[in-house]
N, C-alpha and C positions, 0 to 999 in steps of 0.2 A: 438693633440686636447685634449680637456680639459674631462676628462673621467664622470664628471656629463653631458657637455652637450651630450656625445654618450650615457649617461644614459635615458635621456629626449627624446633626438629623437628617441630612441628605444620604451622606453615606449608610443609617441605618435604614432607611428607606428603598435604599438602592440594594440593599444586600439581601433584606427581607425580599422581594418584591422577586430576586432571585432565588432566593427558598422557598418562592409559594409556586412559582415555574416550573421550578425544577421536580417537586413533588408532586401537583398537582396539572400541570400540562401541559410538559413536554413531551411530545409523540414519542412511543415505544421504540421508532426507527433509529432517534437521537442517545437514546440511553447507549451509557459505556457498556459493552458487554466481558463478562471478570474472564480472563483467560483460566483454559483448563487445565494447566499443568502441562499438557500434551505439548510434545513439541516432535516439528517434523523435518526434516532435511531432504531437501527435492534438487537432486543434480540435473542440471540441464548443461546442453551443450548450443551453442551454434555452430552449426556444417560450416565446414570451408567451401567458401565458392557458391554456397544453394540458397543465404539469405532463407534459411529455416533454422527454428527453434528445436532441439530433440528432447525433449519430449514436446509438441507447442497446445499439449491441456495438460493441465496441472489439477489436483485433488489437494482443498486441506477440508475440513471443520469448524464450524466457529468455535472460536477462542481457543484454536490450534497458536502456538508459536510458530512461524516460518520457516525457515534457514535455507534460503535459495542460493544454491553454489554453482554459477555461470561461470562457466570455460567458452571462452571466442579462439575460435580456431584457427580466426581470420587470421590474418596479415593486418590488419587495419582496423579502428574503430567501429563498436557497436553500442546501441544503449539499450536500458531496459526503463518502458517505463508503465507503470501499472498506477493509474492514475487514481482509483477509488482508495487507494491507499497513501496517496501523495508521493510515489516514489516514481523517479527519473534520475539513474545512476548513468554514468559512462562505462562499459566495459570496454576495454585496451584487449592490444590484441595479447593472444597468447598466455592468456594469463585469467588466472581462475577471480567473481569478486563474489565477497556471498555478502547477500543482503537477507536481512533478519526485519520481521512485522508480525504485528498479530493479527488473524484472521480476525476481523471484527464484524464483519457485515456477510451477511447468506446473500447470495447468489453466486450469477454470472458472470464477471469482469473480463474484460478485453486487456490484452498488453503488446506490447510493441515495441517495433525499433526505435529509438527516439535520435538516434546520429544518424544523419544522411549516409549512406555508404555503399551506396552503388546500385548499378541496373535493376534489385531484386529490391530495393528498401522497402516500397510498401505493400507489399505480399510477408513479410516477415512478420506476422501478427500470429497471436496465438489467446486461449481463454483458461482464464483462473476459475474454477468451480470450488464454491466453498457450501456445501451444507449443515445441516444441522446434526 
């Protein structure tokens, strides 16, 4: 047999196999959720010197748009990282970074300092609350 068409029937096989998944049984938890239009901008600070987050709970919605705009007060490196959403930025000191994500999943997430940076690092944790 002619090796494009075991290529062709492979790939249609492969593709279909992914449209019967995708429609028929992939958990509710995996589905894309459509963002709401809403979008929200949540200034945070870090304290100089206290290795805290100001505000360190956050409020969005699902399928809110984000707009987190981090000011480090420090003198010296910090990061942010909110892992259920795959983000681990550097924030520098001094200087504002805004990171942008869509609320996609309801709950409770944990976020943290993700740069070593001194006697306070791991008490610098705070939680993202996202409902419905």
């Amino acid at each position: 047999m002619n090796k494009f068409i075991v290529m062709i029937i492979f790939a249609v096989l492969l593709i279909g196999s992914g449209v019967i998944y995708a429609k028929f049984y992939r958990p509710e938890s995996f589905t894309p959720i459509a963002a709401s239009g809403n979008v929200i901008t949540i200034p945070v600070r870090i304290l100089e010197n206290k290795w805290v987050w100001e505000p360190n709970i956050l409020y969005a919605k699902v399928g809110d748009k984000v707009i987190l705009k981090i000011f480090n007060e420090d003198s010296y490196d910090h990061g942010f990282a909110l892992e259920t959403f795959g983000i681990s930025t550097k924030l520098s000191p001094k200087i504002e970074t805004v990171i942008e994500f869509i609320a996609s999943k309801e709950g409770t997430f944990g976020f943290y300092c993700s740069v070593p940076c001194g006697e306070g690092h791991y008490q610098q944790t705070g939680q993202f609350i996202i409902t419905k």
